[in-house]
C-alpha positions as CSV (number, residue, x, y, z in Angstrom):
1,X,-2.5,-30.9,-0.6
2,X,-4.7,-29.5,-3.6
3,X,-8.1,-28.0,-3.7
4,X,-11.5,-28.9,-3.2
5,X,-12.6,-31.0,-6.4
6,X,-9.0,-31.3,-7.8
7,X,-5.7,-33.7,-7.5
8,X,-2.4,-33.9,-7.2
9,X,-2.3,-33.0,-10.7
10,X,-3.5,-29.8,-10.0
11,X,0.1,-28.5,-8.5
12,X,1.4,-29.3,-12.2
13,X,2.8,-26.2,-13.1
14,X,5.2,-25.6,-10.2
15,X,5.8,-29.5,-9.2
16,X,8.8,-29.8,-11.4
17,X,10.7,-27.0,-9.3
18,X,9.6,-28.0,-6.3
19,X,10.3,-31.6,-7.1
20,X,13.9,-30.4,-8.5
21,X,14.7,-29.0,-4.9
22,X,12.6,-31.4,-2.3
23,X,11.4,-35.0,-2.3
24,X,7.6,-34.4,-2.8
25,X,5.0,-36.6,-1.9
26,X,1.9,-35.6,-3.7
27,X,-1.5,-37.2,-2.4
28,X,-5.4,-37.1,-3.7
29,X,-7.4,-36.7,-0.7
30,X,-9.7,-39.1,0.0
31,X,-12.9,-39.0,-2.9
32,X,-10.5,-37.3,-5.2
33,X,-9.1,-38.4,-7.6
34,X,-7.5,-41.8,-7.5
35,X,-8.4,-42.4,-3.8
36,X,-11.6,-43.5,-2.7
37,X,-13.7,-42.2,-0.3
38,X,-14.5,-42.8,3.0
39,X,-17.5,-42.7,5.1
40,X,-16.4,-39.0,6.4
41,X,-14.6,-37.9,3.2
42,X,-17.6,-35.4,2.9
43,X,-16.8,-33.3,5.9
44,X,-13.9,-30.9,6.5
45,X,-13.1,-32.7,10.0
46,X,-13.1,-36.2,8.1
47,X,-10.6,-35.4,5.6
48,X,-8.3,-34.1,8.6
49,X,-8.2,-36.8,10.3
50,X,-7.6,-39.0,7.4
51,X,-5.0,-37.2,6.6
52,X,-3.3,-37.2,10.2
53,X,-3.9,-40.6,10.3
54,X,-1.9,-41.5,7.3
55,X,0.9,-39.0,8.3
56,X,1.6,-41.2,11.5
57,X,0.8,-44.5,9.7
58,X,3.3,-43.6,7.2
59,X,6.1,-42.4,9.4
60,X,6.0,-38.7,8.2
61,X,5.8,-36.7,10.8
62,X,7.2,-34.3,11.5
63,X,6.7,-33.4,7.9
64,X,6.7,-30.2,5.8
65,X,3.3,-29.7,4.2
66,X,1.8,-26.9,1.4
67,X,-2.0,-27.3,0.5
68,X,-3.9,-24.5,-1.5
69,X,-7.3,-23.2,-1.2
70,X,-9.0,-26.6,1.2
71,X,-5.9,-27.8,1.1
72,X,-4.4,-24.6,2.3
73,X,-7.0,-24.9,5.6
74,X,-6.2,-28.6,6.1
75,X,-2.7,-27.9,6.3
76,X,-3.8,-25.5,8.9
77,X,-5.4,-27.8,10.7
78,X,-2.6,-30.0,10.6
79,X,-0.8,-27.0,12.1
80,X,-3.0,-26.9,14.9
81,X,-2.9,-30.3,15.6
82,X,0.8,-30.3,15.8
83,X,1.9,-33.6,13.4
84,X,3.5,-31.5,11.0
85,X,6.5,-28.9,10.8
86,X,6.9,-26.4,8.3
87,X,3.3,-25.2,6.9
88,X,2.5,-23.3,3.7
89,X,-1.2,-22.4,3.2
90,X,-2.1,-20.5,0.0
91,X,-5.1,-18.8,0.1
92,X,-6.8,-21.2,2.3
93,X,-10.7,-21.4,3.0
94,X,-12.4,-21.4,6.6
95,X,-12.1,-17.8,7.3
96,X,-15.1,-16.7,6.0
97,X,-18.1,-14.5,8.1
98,X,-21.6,-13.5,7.3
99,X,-22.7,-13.4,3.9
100,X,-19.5,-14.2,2.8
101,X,-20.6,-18.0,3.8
102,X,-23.9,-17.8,1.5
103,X,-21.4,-17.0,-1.4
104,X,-19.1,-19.4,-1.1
105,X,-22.0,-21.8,-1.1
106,X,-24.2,-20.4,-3.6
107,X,-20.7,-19.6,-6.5
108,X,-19.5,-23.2,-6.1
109,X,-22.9,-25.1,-5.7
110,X,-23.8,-23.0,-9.2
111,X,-20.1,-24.2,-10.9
112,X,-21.1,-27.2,-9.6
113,X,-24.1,-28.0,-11.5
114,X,-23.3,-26.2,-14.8
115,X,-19.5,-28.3,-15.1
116,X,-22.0,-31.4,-14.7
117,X,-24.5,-30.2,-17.2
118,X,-21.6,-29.5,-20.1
119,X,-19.8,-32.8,-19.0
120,X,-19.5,-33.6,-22.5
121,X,-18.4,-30.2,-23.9
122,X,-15.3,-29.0,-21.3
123,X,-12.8,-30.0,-24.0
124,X,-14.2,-27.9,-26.6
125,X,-14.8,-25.1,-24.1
126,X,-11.2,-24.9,-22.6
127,X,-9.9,-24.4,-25.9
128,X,-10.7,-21.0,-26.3
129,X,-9.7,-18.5,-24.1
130,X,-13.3,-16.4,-23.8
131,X,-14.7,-19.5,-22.3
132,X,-11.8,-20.4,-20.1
133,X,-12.4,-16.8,-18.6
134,X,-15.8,-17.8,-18.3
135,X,-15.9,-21.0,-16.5
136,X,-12.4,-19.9,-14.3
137,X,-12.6,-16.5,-13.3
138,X,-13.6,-17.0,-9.9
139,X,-10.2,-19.3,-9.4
140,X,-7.8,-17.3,-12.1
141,X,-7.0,-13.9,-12.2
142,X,-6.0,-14.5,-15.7
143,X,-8.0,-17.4,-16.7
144,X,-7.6,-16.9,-20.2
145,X,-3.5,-17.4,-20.0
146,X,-3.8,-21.2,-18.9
147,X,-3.3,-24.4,-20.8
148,X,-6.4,-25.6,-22.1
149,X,-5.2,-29.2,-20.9
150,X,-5.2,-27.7,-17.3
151,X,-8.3,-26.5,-17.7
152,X,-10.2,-28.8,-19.0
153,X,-8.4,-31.2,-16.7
154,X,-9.3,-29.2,-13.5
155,X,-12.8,-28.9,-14.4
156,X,-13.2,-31.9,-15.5
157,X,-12.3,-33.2,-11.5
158,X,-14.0,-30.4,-10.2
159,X,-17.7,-31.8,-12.0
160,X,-16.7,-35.9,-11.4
161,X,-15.9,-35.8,-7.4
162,X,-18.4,-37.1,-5.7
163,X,-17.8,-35.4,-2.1
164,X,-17.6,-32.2,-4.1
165,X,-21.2,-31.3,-2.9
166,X,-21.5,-32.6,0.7
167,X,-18.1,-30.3,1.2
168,X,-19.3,-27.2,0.1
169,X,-22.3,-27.5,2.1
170,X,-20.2,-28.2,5.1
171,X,-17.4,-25.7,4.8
172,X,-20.2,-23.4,4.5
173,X,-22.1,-24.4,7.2
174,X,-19.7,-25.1,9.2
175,X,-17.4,-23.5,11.9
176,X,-14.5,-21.6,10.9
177,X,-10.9,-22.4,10.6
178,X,-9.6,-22.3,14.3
179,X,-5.6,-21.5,15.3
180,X,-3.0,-21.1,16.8
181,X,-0.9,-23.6,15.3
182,X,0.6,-26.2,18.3
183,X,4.3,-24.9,19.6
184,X,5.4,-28.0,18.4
185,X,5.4,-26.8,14.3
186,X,8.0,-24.8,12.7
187,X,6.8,-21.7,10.7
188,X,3.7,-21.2,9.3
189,X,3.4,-19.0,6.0
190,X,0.8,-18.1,4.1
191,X,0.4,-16.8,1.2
192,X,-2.9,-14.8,-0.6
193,X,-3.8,-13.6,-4.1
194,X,-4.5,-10.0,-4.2
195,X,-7.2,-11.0,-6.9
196,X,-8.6,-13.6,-5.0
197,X,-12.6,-13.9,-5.5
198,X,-13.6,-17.1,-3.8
199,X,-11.7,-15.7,-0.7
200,X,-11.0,-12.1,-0.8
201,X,-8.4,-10.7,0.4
202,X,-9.8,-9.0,3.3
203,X,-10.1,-12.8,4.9
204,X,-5.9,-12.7,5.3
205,X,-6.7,-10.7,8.6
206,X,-8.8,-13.2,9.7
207,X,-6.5,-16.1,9.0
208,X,-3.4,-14.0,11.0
209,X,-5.5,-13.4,13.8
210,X,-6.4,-17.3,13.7
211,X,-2.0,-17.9,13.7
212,X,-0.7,-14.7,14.9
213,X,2.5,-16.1,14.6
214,X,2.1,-16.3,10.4
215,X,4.3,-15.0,7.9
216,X,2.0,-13.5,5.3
217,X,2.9,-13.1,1.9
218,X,0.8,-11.3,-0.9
219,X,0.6,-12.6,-4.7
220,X,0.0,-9.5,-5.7
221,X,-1.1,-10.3,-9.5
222,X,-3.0,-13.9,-8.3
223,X,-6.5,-15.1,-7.8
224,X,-7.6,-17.6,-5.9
225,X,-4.9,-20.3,-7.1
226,X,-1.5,-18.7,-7.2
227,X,-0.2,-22.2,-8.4
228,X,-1.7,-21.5,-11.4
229,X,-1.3,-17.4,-11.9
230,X,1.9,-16.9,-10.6
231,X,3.5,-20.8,-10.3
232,X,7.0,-19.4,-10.0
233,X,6.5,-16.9,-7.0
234,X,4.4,-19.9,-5.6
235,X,6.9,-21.9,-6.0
236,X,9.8,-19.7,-4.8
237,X,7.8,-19.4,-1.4
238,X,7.6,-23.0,-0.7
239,X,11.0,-23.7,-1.0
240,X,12.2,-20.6,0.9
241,X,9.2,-21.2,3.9
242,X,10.5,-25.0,4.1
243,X,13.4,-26.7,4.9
244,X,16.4,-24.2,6.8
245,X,16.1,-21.4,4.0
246,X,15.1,-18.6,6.1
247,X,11.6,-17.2,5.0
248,X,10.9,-14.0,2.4
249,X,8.1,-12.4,3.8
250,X,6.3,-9.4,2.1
251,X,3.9,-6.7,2.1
């Protein structure tokens, strides 16, 4: 399950290993991308429970599931719930306190408006790597280093979602990301970039304390989206949290 504003597309650089090892099913939550929204779609609460819903409607469960950043807390939720089995969060949001909220807020609500404004201009802009940096660094620890076709792609999403802004006012707003997971899920790993600066690293405690029963693994070189930074390592502890391969935890 990909980020707030993106796609499916968004897992791109690690979906053909994952996809070499696992059957993935790879799904645009609901107001992104090629699936419509709903009436809820702009809450946190709504997207879970569309997402349960089509878990059981499908004939999934119990299924393993990996989501990063939103995705990464609605996986948690999932969790918590108890319709799913393996869970992989990267850096997932919701553990945020204080004026940690306010920034959260104010950083995307800002990316938000300015990716509208130069609608027109992201191609020309993801081509070179000072305005990649620019326009990514708060999702990149290495901005610069990504395709310009990813970039402009993910930006791109990010400024043409419509339940991009009634989101970020209510994951702000709203209450944070509560555990443990059910006893009915299998393991639950997640995984945070050392370089994260939508949620810093400090918020990794938070997110154990929420599933004490967590592996936690640390992308040491990563920013928010260790897809992107580090797709191999990201990929590597998918395949090694899911499935019957034991886990490698670290740090």
């Amino acid at each position: 399950m990909h980020g707030l504003g993106g796609s499916w597309r968004s897992w791109s650089p690690i979906l053909p290993i994952v996809s070499a090892q696992r059957q993935a099913i790879m799904i645009d939550l609901p107001g992104h991308g090629e699936s419509p929204a709903r009436p809820d779609s702009g809450t946190f609460r709504g997207l879970a429970d569309s997402l349960e819903t089509y878990i059981l409607r499908e004939g999934l469960g119990p299924v393993d599931v990996a989501g990063v950043s939103l995705g990464g807390r609605l996986v948690l939720e999932l969790a918590r719930r108890g319709c799913v089995r393996d869970v992989v969060a990267l850096d997932p949001g919701g553990f945020w306190q204080g004026w940690e909220r306010a920034y959260f807020r104010w950083t995307l609500g800002a990316s938000l408006r300015l990716l509208r404004l130069l609608k027109g201009q992201l191609g020309m802009l993801s081509a070179s790597p000072v305005t990649r940096t620019a326009l990514l660094a708060q999702l990149s620890a290495r901005p610069w280093a990504l395709s310009p076709e990813l970039v402009e792609r993910e930006l791109a999403s990010f400024a043409k979602t419509p339940t991009v802004a009634p989101l970020i006012k209510d994951l702000a707003d709203g209450p944070a990301q509560e555990g443990p997971a059910s006893s009915s899920v299998g393991r639950i790993t997640i995984g945070w970039g050392g370089k994260d600066r939508l949620c810093p690293p400090r918020q990794a405690a938070r997110a154990r304390e929420a599933f004490p029963h967590a592996a936690l693994h640390w992308f040491e070189e990563s920013g928010h989206y260790s897809i992107w930074d580090c797709p191999e390592q990201a990929a590597r502890l998918i395949l090694e949290s899911t499935g019957k391969v034991s886990v490698t935890n670290s740090r």
